[in-house]
N, C-alpha and C positions, 0 to 999 in steps of 0.2 A: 142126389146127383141130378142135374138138370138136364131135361128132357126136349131133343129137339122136335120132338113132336107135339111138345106145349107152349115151344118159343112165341112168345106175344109178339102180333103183327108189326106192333109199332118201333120194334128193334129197327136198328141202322143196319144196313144191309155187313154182311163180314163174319166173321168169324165165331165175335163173343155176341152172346144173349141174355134174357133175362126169360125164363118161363113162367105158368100162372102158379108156379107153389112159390111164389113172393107176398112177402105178408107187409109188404112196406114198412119193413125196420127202422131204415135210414143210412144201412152201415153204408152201404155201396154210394150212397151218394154225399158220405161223410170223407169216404175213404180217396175216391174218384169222380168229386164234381163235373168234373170236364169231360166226363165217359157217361155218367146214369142222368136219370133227369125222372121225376115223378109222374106218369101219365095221369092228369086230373079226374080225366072218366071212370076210369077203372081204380085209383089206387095203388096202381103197381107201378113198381121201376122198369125203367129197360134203356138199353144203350142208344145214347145219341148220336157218337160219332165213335170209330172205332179207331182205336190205338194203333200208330203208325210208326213209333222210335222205341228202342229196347224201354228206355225209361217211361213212355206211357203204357206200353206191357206190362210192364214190371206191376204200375199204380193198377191196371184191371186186373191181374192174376191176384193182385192180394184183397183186395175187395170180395174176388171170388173165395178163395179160400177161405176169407171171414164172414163168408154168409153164411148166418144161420140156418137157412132152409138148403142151400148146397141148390139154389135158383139161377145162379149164374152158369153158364155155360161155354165153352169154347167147343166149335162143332170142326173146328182142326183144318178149314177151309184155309 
């Protein structure tokens, strides 16, 4: 489960995150291009802009769900 106390800075301000147990899979930016984005320096995913219509929810809760590491997070804000 994803730790908001590990949430990588470079997250979009909001709700969902990505924290540092991301192993740069690809799912989440396979699954919701338009939400993750690769940060170069680091390696890691994290949200670029946060979902605003039931149906871009929908595309980031299942991205989340399908992390393998369980790095994605919604902190319920």
């Amino acid at each position: 489960m994803a730790s908001l106390s590990d949430r990588i800075p470079e997250n979009a301000p909001g709700a969902y995150y990505v924290d540092t147990t991301c192993i740069d899979c690809d799912q989440c930016r396979v699954l919701a291009a338009d939400f993750f984005a690769r940060q170069a320096e680091t390696g890691l995913s994290v949200v670029t802009r946060q979902p605003a219509t039931p149906e871009e929810i929908a595309l980031v809760e299942e991205a989340m769900s399908s992390c393998a590491t369980s790095s994605i997070g919604n902190d319920g804000a």
